[in-house]
C-alpha positions as CSV (number, residue, x, y, z in Angstrom):
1,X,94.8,117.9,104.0
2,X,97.5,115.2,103.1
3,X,98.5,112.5,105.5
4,X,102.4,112.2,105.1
5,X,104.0,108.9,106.5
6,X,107.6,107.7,106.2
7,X,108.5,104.1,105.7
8,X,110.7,101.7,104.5
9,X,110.3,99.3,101.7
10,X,112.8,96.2,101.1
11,X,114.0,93.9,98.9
12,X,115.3,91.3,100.2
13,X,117.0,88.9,97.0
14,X,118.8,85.3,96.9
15,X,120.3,84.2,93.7
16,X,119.3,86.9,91.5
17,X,115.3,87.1,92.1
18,X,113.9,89.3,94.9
19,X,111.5,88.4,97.5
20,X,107.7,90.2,97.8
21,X,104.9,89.4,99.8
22,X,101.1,89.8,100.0
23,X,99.6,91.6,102.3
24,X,97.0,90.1,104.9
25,X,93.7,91.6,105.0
26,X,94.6,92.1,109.1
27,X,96.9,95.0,108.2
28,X,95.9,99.0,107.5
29,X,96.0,99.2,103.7
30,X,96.6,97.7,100.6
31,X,95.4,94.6,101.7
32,X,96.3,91.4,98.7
33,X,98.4,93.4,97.3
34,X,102.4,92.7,96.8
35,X,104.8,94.4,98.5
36,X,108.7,94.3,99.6
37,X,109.3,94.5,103.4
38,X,107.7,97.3,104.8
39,X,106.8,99.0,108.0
40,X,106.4,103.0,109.3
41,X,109.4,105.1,110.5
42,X,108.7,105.9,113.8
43,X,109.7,109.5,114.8
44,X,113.8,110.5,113.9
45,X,114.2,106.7,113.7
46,X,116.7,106.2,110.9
47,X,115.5,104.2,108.3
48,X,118.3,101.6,108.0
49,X,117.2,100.6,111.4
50,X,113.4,100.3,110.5
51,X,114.2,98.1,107.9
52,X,116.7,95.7,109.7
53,X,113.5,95.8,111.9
54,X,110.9,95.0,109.9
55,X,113.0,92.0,107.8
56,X,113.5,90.4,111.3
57,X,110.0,90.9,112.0
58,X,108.7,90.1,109.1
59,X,111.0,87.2,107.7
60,X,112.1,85.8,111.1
61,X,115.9,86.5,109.4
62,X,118.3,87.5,111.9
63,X,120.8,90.5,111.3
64,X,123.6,88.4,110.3
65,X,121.9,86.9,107.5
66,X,121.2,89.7,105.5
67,X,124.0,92.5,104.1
68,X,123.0,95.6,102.4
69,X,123.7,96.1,98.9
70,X,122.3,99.2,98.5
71,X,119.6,102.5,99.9
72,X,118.1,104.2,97.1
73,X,116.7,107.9,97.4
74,X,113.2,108.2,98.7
75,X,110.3,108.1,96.6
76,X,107.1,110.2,96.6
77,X,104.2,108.3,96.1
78,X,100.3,110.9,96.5
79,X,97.4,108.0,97.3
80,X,94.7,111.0,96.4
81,X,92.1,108.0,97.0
82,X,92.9,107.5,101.2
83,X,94.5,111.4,101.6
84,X,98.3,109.8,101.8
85,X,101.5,111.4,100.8
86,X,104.0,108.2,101.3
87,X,108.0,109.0,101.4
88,X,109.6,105.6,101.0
89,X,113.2,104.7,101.6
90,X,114.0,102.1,99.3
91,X,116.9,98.9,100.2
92,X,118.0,96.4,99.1
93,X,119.8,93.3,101.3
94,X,121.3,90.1,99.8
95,X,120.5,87.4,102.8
96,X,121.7,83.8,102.9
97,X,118.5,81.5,102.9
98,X,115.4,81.4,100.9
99,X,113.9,80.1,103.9
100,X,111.6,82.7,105.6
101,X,108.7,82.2,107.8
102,X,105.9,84.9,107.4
103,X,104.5,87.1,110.4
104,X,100.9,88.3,110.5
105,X,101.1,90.6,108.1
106,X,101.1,88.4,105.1
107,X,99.6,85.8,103.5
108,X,101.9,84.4,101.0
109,X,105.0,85.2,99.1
110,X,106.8,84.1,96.2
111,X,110.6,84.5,94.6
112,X,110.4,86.8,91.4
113,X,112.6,88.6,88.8
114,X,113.2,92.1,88.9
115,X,111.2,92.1,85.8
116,X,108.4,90.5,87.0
117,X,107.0,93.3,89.6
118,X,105.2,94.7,86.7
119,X,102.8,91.9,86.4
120,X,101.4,91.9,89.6
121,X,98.9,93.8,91.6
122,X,101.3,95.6,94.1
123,X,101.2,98.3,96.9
124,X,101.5,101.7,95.0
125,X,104.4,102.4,93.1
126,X,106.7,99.4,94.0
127,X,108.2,99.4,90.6
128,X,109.7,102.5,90.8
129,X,110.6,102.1,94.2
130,X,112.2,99.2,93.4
131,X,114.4,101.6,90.3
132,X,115.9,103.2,93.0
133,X,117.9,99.7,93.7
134,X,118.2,97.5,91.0
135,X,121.3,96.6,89.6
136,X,122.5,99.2,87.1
């Protein structure tokens, strides 16, 4: 039996490169991998909401300083390996600072090009994910 879970990924990008983080060995899965900003959707939550969320949690970045660009249709992403169906809603947010401060739930993060996602070790997917956003 599959496990389904709904979240949010985001990008969050200042002067043309987007921001992704690496995940802390404190938090459920994928641990040292890159992601975007991420967290669960908790019941009928709406995922714009989860994700303003999770950047405040995560970034410390207040509402005002970050504007949507654009939502991108979920993705489907089977993790056969840990029994997982994820269905990720994809943004992305301009904000106003590269100045963050990290939570818990990562240990590091760094300022890439779109282009460079495919050269990391990330969280299932996040390429594609990412697709759903990017400039066209």
């Amino acid at each position: 039996m599959t496990d389904i879970r709904r979240v949010v990924t985001s990008f969050l990008r200042y002067n043309g490169k987007i921001l992704v983080f690496q995940r802390s060995s404190k938090v459920g899965t994928y641990q040292g991998h890159w992601a975007g900003c991420s967290g669960y959707i908790e019941g009928n939550e709406d995922p714009y909401n989860r994700a303003i969320i999770e950047i405040q949690e995560e970034t410390k970045l207040p509402p005002e300083k970050v504007k949507l660009v654009r939502k991108g249709s979920p993705v489907e992403v089977k993790d056969d390996e840990k029994g997982i169906t994820w269905i990720i809603y994809p943004f992305l947010f301009d904000i106003a600072t590269d100045q963050i401060q990290l939570d818990w739930e990562h240990i590091n993060y760094k300022w890439i090009t779109p282009d460079e996602i495919k050269y990391l070790k990330t969280v299932p997917k996040l390429k594609e994910v990412f697709d759903q956003v990017k400039d066209r």
